[in-house]
C-alpha positions in Angstrom: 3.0 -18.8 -3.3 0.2 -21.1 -4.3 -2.8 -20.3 -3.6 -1.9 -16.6 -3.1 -2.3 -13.6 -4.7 0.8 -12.2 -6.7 2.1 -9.1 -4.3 5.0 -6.9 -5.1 7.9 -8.1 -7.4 5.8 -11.2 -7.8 2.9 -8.9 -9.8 5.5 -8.2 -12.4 5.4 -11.8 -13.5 2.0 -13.1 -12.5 -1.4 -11.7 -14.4 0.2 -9.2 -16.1 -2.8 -8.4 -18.2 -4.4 -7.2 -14.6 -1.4 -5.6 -13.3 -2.5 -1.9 -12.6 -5.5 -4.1 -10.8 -4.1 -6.3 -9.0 -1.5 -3.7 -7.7 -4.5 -1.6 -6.2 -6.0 -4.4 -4.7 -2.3 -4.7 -2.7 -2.7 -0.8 -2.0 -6.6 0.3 -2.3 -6.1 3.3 -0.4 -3.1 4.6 -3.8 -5.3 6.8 -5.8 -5.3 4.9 -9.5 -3.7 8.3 -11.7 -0.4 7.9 -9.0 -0.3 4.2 -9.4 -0.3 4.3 -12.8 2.2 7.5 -12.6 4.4 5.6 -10.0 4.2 2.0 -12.4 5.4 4.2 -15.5 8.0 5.4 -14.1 9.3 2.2 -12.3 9.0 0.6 -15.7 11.5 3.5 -17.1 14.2 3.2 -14.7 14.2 0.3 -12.4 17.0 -1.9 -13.9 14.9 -4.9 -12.0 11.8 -4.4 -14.2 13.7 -6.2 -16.8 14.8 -8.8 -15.4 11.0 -9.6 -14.2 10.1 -9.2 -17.6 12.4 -11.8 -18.8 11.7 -14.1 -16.5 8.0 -14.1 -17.5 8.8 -14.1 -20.8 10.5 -17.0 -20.5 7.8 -18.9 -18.0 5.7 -17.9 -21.4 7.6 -20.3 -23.5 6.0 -23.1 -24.3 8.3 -26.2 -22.9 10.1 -23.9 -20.8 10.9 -24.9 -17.1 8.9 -23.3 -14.5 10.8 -24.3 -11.8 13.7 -21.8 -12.4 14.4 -19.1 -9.8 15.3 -15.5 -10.3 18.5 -14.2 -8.6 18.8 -10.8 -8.0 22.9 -9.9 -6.5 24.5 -6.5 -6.2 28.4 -6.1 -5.7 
């Protein structure tokens, strides 16, 4: 939301250079070594990682819309 810092799946899109910071400042009391443990392994087997990724790859594209939304359904 503007005006508000990225929190949860949003962190995966927004400042991405900052992550691992801006995730501890959601959760100062995580010591740093398991939030970087915990982020690794989210990145290895979370299907929805990639889908964030794409997305902000794609807001990354010069042009590109940034008014598109990001749809995640399970059957």
């Amino acid at each position: 939301m503007e005006g508000q810092c990225p929190q949860f799946a949003q962190l995966y899109i927004h400042n991405t250079e900052s992550e691992r910071q801006n995730r501890h400042a959601v959760m100062p009391l995580l010591d740093p070594t398991t939030l970087d443990q915990l982020l690794t392994m989210m990145y290895n087997i979370n299907p929805y990682v990639k889908m964030f990724k794409m997305a902000r790859d794609m807001m990354a594209i010069e042009g590109a819309p940034t008014d598109f939304k990001l749809r995640l359904i399970t059957f």
